[in-house]
VMD Tcl script that builds the backbone (N, CA, C; Angstrom):
set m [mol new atoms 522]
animate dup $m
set s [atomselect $m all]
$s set {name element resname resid chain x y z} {
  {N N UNK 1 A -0.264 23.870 8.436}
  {CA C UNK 1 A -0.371 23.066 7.240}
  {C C UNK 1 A 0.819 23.322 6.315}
  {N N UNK 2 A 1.487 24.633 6.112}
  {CA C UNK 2 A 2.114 24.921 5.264}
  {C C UNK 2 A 3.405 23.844 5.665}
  {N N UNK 3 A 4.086 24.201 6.798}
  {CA C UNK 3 A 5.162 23.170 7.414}
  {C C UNK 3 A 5.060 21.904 6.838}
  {N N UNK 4 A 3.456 21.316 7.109}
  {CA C UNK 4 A 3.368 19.718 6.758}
  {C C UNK 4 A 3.968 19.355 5.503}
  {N N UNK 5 A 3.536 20.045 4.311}
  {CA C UNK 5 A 3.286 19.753 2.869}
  {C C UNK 5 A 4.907 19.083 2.464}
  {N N UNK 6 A 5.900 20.335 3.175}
  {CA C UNK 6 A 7.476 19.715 2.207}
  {C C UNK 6 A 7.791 18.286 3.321}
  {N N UNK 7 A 6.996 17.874 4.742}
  {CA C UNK 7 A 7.683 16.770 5.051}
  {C C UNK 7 A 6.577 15.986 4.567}
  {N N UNK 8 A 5.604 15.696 4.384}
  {CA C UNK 8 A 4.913 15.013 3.521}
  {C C UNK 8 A 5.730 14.380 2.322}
  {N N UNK 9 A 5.830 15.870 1.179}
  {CA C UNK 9 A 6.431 15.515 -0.085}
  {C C UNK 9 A 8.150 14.731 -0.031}
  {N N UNK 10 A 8.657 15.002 1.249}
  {CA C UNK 10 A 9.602 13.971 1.094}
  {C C UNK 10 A 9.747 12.692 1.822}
  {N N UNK 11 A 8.674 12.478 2.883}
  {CA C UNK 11 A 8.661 11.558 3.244}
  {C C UNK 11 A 7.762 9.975 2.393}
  {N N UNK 12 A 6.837 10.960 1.543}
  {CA C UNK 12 A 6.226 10.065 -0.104}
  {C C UNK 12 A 7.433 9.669 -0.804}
  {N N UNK 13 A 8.329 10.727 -1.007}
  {CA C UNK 13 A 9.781 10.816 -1.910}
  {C C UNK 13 A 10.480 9.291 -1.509}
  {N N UNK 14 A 10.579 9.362 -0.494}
  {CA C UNK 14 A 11.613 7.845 0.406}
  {C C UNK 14 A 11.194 6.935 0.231}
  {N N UNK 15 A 9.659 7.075 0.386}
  {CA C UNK 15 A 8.790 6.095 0.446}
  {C C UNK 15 A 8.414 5.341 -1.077}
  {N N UNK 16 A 8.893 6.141 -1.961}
  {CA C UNK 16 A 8.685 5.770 -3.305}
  {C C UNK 16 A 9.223 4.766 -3.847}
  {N N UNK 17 A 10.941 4.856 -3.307}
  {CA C UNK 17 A 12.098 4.360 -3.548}
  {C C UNK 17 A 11.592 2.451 -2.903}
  {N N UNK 18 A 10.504 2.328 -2.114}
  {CA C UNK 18 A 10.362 1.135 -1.446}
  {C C UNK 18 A 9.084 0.673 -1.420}
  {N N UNK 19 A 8.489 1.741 -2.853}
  {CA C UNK 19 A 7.096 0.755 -3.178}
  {C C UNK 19 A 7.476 -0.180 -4.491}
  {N N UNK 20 A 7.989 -1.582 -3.438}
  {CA C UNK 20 A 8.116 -2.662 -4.361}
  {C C UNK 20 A 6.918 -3.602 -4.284}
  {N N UNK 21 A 6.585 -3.791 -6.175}
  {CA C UNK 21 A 5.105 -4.627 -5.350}
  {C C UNK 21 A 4.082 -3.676 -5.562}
  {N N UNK 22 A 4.249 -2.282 -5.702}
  {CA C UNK 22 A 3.416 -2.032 -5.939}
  {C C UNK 22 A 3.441 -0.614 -4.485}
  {N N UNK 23 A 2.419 0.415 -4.513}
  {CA C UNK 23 A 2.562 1.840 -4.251}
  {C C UNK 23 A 1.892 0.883 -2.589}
  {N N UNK 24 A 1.156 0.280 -2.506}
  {CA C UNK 24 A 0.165 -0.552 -1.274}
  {C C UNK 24 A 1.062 -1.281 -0.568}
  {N N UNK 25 A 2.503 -1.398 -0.428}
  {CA C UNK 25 A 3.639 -1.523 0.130}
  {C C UNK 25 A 3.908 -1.141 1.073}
  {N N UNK 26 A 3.786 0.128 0.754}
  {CA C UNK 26 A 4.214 1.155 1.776}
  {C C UNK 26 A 3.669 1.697 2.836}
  {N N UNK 27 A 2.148 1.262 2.946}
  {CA C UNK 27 A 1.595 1.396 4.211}
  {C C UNK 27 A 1.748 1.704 5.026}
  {N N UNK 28 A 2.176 0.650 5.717}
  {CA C UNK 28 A 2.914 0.324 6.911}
  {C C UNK 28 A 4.018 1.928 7.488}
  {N N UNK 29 A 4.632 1.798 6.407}
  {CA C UNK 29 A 5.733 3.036 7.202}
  {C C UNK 29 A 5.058 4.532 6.968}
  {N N UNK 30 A 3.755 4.389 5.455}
  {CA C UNK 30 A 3.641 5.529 5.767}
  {C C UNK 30 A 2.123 5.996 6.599}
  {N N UNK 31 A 1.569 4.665 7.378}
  {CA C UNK 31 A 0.715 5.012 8.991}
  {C C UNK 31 A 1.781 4.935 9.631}
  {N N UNK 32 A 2.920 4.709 9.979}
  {CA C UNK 32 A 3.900 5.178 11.201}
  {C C UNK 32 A 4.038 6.527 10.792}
  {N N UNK 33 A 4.465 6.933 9.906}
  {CA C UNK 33 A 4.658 8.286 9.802}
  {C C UNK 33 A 3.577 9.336 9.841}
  {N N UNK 34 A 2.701 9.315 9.179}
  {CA C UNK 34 A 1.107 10.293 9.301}
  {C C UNK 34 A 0.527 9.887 10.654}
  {N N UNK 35 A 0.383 8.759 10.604}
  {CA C UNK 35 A -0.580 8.320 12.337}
  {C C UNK 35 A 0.662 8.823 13.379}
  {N N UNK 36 A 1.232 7.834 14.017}
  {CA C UNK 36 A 2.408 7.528 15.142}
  {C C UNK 36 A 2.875 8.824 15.139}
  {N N UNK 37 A 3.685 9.287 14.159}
  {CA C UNK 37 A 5.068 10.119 14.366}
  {C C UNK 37 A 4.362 11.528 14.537}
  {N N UNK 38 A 3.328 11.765 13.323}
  {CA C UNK 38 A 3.159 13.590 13.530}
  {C C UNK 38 A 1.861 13.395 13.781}
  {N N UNK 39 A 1.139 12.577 14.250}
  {CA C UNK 39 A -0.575 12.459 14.965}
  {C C UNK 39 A -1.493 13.313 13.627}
  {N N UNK 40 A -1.282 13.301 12.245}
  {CA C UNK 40 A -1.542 14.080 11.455}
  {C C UNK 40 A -3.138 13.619 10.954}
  {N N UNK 41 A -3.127 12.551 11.189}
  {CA C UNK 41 A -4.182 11.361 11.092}
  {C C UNK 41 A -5.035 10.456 12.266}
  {N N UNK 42 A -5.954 10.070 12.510}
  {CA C UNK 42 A -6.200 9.044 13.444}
  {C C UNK 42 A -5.728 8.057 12.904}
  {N N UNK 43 A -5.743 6.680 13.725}
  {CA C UNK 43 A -5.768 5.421 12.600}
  {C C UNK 43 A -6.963 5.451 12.274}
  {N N UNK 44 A -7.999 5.470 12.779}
  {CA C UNK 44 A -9.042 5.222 12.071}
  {C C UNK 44 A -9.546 6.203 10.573}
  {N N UNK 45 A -9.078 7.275 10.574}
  {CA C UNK 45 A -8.938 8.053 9.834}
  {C C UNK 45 A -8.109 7.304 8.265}
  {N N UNK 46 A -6.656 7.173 8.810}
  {CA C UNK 46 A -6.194 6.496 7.639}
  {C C UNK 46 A -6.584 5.689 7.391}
  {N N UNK 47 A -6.901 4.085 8.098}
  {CA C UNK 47 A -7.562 3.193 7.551}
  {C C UNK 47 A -8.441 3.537 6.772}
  {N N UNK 48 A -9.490 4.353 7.007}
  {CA C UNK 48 A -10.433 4.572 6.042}
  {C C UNK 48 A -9.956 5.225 4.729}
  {N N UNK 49 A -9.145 5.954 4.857}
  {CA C UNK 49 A -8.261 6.756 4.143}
  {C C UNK 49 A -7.903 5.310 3.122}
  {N N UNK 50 A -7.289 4.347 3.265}
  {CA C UNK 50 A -6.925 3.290 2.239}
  {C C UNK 50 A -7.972 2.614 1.592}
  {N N UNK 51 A -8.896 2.472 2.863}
  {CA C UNK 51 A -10.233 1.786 2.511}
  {C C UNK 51 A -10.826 2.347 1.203}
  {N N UNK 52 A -11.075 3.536 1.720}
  {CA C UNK 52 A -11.906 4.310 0.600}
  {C C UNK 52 A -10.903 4.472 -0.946}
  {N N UNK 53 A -9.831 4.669 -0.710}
  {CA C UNK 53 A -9.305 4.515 -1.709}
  {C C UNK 53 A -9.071 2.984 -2.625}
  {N N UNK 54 A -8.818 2.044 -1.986}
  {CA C UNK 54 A -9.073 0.723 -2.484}
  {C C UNK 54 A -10.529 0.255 -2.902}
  {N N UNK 55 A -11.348 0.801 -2.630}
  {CA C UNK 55 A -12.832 0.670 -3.168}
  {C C UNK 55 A -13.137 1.642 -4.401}
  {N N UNK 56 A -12.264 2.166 -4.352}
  {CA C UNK 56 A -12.484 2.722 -6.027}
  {C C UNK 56 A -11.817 2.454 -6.894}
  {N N UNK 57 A -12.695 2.328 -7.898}
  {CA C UNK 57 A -11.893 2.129 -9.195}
  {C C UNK 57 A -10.771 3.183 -9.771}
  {N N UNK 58 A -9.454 2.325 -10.529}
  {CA C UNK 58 A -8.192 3.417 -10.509}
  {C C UNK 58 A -7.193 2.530 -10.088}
  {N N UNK 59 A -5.752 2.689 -10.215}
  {CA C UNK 59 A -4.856 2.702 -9.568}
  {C C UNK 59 A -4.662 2.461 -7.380}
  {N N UNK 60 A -3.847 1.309 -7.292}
  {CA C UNK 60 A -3.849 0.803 -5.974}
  {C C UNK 60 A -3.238 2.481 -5.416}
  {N N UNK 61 A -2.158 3.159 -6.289}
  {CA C UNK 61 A -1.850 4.343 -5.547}
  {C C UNK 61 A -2.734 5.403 -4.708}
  {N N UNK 62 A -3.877 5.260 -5.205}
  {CA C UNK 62 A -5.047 6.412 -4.837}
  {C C UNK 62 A -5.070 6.270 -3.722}
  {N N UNK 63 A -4.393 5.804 -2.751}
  {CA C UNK 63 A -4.325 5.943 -1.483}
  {C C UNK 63 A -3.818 7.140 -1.029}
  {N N UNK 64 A -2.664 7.601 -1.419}
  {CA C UNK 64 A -1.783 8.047 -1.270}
  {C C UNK 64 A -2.095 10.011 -1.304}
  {N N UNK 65 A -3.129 9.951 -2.708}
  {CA C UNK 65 A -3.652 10.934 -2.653}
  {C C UNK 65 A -5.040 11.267 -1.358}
  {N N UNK 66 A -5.658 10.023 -0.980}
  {CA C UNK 66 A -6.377 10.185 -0.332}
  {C C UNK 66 A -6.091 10.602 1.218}
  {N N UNK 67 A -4.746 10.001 1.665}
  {CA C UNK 67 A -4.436 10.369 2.426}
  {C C UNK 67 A -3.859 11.747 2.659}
  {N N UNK 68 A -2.725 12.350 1.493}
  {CA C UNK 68 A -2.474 13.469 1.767}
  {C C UNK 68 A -3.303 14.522 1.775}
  {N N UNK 69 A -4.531 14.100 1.017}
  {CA C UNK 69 A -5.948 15.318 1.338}
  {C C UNK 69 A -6.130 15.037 2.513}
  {N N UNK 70 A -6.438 14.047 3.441}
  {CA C UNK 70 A -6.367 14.083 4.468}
  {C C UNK 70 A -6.089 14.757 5.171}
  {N N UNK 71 A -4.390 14.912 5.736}
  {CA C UNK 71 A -3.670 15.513 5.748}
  {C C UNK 71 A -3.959 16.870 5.561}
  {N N UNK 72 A -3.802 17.493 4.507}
  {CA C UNK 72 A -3.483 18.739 3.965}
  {C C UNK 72 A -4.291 19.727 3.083}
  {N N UNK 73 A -5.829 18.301 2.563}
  {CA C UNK 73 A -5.974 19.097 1.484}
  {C C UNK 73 A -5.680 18.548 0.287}
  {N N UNK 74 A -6.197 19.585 -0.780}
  {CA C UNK 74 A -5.717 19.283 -1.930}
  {C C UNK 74 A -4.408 19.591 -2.340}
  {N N UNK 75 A -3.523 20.781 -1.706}
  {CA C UNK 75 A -2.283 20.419 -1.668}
  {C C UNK 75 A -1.455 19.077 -1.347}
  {N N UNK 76 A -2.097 18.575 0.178}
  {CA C UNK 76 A -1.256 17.845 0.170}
  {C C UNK 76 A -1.595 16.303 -0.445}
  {N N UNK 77 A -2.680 16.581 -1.343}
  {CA C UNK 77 A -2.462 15.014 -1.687}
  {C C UNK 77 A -1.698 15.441 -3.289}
  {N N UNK 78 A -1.431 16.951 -3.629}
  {CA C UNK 78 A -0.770 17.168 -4.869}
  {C C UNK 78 A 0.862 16.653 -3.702}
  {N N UNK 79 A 0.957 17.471 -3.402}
  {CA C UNK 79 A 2.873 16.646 -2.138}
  {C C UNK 79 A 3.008 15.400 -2.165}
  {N N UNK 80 A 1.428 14.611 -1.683}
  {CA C UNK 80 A 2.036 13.298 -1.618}
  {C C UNK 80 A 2.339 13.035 -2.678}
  {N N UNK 81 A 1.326 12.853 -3.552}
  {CA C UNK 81 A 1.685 11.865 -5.342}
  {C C UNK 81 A 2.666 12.522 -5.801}
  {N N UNK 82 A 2.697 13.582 -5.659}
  {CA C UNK 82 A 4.365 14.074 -6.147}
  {C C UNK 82 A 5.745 12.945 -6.095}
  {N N UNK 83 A 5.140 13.081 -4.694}
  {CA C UNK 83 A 6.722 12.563 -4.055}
  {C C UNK 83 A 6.468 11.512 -4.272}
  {N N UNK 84 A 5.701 10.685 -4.203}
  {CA C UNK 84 A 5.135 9.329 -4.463}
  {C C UNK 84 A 5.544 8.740 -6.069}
  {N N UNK 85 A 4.905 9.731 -7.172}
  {CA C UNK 85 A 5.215 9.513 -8.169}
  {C C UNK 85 A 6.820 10.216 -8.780}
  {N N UNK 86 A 7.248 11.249 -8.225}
  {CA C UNK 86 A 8.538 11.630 -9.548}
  {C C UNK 86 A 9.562 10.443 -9.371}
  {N N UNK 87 A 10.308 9.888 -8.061}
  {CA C UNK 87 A 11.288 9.199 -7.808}
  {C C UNK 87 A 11.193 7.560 -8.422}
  {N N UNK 88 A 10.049 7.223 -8.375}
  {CA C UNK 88 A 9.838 6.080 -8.768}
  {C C UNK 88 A 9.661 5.575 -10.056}
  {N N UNK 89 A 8.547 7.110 -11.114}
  {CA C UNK 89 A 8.474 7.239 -11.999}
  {C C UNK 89 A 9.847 7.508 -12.816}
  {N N UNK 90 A 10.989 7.990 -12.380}
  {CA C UNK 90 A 12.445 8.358 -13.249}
  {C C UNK 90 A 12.954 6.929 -13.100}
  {N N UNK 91 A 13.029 6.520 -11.851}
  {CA C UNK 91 A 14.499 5.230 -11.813}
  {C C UNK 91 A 13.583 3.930 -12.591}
  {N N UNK 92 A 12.007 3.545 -12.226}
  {CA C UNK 92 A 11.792 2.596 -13.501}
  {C C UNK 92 A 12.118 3.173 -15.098}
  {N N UNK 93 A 11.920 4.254 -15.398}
  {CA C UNK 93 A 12.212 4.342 -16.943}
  {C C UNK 93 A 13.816 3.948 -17.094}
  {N N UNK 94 A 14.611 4.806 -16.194}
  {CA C UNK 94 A 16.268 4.475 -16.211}
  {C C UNK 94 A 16.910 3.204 -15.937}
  {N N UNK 95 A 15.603 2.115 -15.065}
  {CA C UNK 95 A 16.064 0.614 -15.058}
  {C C UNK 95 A 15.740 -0.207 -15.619}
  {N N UNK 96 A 14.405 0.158 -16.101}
  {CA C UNK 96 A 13.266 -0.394 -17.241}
  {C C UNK 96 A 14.753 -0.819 -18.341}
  {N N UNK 97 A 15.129 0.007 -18.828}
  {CA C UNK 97 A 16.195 0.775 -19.786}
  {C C UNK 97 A 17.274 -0.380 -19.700}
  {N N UNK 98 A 17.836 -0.155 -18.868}
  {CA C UNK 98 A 19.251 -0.969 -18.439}
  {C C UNK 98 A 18.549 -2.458 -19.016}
  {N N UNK 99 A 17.894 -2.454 -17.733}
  {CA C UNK 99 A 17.764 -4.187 -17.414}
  {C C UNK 99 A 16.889 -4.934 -18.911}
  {N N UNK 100 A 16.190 -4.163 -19.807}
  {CA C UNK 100 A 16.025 -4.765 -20.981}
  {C C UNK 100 A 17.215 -5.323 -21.719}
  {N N UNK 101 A 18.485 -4.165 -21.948}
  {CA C UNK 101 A 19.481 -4.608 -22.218}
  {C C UNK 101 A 20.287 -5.842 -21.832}
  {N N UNK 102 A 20.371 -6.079 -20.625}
  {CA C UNK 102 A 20.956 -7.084 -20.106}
  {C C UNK 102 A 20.238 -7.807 -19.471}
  {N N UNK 103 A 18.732 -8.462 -19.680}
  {CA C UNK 103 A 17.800 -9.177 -18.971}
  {C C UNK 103 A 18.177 -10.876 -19.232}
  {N N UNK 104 A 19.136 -10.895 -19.595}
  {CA C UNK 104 A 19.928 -12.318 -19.831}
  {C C UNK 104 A 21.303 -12.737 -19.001}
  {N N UNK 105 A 21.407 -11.590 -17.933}
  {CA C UNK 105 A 22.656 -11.443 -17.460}
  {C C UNK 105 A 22.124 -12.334 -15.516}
  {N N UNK 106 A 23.502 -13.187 -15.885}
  {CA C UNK 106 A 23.269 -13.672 -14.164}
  {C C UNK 106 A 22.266 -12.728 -13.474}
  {N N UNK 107 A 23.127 -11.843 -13.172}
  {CA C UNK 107 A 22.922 -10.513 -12.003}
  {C C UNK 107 A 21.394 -9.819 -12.214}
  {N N UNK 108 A 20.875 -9.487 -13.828}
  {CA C UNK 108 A 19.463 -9.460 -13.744}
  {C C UNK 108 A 18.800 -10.024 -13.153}
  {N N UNK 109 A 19.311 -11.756 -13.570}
  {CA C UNK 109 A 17.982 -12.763 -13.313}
  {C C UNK 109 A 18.101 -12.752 -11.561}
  {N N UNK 110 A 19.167 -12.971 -10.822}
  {CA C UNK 110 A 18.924 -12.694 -9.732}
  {C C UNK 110 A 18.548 -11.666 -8.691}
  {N N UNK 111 A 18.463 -10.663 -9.511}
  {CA C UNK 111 A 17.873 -9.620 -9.023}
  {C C UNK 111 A 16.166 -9.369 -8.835}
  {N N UNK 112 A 16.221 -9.964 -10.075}
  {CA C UNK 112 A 14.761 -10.149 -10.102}
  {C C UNK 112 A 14.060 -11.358 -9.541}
  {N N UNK 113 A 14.394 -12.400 -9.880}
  {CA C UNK 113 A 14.138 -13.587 -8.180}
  {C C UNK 113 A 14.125 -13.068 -7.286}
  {N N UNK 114 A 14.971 -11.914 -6.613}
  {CA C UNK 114 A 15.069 -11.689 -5.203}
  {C C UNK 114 A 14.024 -10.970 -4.711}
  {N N UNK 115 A 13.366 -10.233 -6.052}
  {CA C UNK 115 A 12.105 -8.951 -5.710}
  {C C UNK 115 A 10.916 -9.480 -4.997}
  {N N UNK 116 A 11.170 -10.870 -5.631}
  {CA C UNK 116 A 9.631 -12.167 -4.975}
  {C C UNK 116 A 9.094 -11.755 -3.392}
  {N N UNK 117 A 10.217 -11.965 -2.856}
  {CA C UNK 117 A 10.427 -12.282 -1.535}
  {C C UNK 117 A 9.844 -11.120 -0.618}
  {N N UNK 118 A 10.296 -10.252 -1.169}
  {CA C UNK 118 A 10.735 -9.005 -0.704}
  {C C UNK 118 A 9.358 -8.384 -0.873}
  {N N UNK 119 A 8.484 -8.454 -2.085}
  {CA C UNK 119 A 7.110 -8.091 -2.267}
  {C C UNK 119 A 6.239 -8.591 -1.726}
  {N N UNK 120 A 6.407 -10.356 -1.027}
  {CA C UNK 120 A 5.380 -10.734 -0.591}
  {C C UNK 120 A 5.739 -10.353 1.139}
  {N N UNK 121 A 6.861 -10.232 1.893}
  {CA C UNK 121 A 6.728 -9.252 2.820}
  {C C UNK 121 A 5.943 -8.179 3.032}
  {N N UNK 122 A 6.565 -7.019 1.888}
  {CA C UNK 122 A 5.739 -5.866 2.693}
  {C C UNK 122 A 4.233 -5.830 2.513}
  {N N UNK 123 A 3.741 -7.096 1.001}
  {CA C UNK 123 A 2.378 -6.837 1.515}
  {C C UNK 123 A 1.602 -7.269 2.271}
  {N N UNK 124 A 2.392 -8.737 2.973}
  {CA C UNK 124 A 2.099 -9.220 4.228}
  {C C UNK 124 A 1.639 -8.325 5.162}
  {N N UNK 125 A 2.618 -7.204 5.118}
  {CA C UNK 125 A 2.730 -6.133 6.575}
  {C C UNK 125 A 1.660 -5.403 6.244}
  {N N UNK 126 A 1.476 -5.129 5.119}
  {CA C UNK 126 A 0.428 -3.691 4.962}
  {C C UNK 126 A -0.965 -4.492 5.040}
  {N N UNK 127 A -1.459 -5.924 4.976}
  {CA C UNK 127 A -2.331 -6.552 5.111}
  {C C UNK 127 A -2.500 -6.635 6.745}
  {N N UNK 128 A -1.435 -7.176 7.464}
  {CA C UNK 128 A -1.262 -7.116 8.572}
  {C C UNK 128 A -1.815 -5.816 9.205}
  {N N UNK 129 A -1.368 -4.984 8.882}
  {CA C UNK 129 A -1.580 -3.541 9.236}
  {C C UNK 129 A -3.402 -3.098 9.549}
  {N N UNK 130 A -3.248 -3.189 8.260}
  {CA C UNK 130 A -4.860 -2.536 7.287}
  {C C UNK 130 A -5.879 -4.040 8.319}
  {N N UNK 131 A -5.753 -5.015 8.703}
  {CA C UNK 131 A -6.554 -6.127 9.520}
  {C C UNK 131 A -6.628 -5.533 11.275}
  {N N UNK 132 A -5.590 -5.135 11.478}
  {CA C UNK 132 A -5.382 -4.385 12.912}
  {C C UNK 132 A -6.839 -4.304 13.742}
  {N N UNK 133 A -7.353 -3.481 13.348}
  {CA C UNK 133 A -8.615 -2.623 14.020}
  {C C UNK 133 A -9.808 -4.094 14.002}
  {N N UNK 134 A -9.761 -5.001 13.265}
  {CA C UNK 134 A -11.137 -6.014 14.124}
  {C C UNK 134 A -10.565 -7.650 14.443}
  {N N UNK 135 A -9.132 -7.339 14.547}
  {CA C UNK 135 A -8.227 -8.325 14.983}
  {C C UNK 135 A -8.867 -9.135 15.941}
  {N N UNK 136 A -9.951 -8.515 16.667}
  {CA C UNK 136 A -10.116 -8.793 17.725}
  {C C UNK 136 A -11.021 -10.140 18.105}
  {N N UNK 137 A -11.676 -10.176 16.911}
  {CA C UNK 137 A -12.995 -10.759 16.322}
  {C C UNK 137 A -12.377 -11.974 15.603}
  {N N UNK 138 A -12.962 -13.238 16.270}
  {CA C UNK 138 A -12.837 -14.548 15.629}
  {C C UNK 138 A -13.343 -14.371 14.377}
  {N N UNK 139 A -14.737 -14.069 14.169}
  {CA C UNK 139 A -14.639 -14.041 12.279}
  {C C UNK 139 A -14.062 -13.133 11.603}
  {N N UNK 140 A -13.005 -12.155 11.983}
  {CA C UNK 140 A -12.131 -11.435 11.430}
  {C C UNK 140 A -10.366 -12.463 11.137}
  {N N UNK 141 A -10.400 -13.001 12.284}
  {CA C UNK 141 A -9.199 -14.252 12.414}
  {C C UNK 141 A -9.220 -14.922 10.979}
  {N N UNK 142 A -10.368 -15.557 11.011}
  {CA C UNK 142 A -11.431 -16.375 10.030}
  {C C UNK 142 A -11.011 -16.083 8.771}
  {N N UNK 143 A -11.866 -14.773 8.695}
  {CA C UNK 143 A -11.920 -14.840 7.707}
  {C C UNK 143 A -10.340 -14.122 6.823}
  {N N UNK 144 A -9.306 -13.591 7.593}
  {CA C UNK 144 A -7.829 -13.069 7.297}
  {C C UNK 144 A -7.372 -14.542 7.195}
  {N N UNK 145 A -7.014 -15.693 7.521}
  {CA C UNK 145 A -6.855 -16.788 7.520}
  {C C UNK 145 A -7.071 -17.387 6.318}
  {N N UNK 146 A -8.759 -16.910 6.202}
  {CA C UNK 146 A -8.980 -18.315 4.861}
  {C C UNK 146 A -9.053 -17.228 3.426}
  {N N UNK 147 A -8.486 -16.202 3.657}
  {CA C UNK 147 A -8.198 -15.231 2.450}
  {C C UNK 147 A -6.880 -15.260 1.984}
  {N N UNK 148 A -5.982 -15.516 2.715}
  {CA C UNK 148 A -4.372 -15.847 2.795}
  {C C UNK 148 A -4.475 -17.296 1.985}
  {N N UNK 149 A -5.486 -18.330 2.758}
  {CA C UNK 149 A -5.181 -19.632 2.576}
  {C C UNK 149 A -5.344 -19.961 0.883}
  {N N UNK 150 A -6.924 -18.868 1.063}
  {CA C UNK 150 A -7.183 -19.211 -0.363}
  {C C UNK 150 A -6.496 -18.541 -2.006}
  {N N UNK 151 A -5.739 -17.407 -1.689}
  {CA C UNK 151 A -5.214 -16.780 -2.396}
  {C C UNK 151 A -3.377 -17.738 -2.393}
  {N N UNK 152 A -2.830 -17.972 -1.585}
  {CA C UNK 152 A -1.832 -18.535 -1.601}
  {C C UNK 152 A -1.894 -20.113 -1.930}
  {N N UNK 153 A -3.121 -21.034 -1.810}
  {CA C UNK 153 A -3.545 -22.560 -2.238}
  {C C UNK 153 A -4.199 -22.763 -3.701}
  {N N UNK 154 A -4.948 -21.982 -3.934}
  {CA C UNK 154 A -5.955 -21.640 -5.368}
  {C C UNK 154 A -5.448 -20.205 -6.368}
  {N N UNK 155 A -5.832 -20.632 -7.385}
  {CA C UNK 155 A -5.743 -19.238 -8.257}
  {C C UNK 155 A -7.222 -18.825 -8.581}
  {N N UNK 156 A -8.355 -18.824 -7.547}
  {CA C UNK 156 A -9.396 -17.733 -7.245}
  {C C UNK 156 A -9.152 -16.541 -7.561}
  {N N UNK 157 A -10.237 -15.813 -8.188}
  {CA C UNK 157 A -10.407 -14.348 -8.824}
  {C C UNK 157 A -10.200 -13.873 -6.952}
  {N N UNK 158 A -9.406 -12.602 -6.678}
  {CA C UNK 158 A -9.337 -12.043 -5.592}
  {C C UNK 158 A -10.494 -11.505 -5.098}
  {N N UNK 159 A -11.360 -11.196 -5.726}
  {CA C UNK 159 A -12.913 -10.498 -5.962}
  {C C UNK 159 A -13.766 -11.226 -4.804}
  {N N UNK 160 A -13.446 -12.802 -5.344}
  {CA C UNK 160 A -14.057 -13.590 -3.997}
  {C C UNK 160 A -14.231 -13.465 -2.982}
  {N N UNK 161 A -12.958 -13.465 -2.125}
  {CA C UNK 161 A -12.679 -13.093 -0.606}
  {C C UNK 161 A -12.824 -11.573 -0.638}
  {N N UNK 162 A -12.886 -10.903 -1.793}
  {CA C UNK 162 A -13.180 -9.303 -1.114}
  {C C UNK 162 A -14.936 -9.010 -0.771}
  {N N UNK 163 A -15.022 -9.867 -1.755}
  {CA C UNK 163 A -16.649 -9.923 -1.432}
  {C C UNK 163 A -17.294 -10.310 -0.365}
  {N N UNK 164 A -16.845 -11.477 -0.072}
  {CA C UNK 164 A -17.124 -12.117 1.120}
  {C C UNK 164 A -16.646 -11.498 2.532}
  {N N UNK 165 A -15.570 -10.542 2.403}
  {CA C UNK 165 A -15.639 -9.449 3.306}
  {C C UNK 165 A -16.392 -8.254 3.489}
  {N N UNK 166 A -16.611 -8.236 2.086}
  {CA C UNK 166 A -17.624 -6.558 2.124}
  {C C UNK 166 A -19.156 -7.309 3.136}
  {N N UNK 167 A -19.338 -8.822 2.122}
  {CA C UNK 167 A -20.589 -9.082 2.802}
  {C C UNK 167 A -20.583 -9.500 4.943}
  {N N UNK 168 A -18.890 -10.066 5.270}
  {CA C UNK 168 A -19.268 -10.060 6.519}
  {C C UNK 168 A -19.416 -8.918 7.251}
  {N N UNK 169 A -18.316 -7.963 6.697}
  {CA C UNK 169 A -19.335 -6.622 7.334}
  {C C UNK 169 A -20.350 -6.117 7.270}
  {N N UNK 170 A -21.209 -5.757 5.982}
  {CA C UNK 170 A -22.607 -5.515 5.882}
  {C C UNK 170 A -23.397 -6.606 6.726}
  {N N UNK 171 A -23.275 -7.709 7.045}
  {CA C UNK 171 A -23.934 -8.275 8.296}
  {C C UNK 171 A -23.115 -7.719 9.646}
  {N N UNK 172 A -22.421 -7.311 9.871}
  {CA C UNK 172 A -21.934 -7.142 11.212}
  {C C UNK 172 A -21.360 -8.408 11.549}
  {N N UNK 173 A -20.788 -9.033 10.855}
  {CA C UNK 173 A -19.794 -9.921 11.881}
  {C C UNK 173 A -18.595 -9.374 11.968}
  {N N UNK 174 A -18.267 -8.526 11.355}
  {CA C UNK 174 A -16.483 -8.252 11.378}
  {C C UNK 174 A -16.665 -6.882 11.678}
}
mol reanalyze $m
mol bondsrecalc $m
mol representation Tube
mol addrep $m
């Protein structure tokens, strides 16, 4: 365990730098890294690991801690949010900063157009991801389909389709 904690805390660290959109971004690379790379996790383990953390009230980050307890313990979910929070927490105050100053400048405004794109990717992937395990299942198709459809066609409270998932699982369709 002791080994784990400093590649944990810097692999949160990297990972910080590329939670655009939000800390639920990063998913994706960080089940390649805990699951795939160091078997530190099952998937089923992490999934639940997000699950449970997205069902509580708080911050989308609480994943992050949930997982590094996972992991490690209460150390390592102090490693993950560490690393999770110092890098990300310094460069928004230091860009926060800048870009107020010059939020009228070409190069702002296109910078910030470009973030669009780029956010609705990775949470594509980490949706993608986190759907994996009942992929398998037409009313899982279904219902990933008409949650996309309806969140990207309507401005529906998100609550909707989460509900309507909690409820197809409590029946067992998904």
């Amino acid at each position: 365990m002791i080994d784990t904690l400093p590649w944990l805390f810097l692999h949160c660290l990297t990972l910080s730098l590329l939670a655009i959109g939000g800390a639920v971004a990063t998913v994706p690379e960080l089940h390649r890294h805990v699951v795939i790379e160091h078997g530190w996790l099952s998937d089923a383990d992490f999934t639940g690991s997000v699950a449970l953390a997205q069902a509580a009230p708080g911050p989308n980050l609480l994943f992050v801690a949930v997982v590094g307890y996972n992991v490690a313990g209460l150390a390592g979910a102090l490693a993950a949010m560490s690393g999770m929070l110092l890098p990300s927490t310094a460069l928004t105050l230091v860009v926060s900063r800048w870009g107020s100053r010059r939020r009228d400048t070409r190069g702002v405004r296109a910078f910030v157009a470009g973030l669009a794109p780029v956010t609705l990717g990775l949470v594509l992937a980490t949706g993608w991801l986190l759907a994996q395990p009942t992929l398998q299942q037409p009313a899982a198709w279904a219902l990933v389909l008409g949650t996309v459809l309806l969140a990207w066609r309507t401005r529906l409270n998100p609550l909707w389709p989460i509900a309507a998932g909690a409820l197809a699982g409590a029946l067992g369709w998904v």
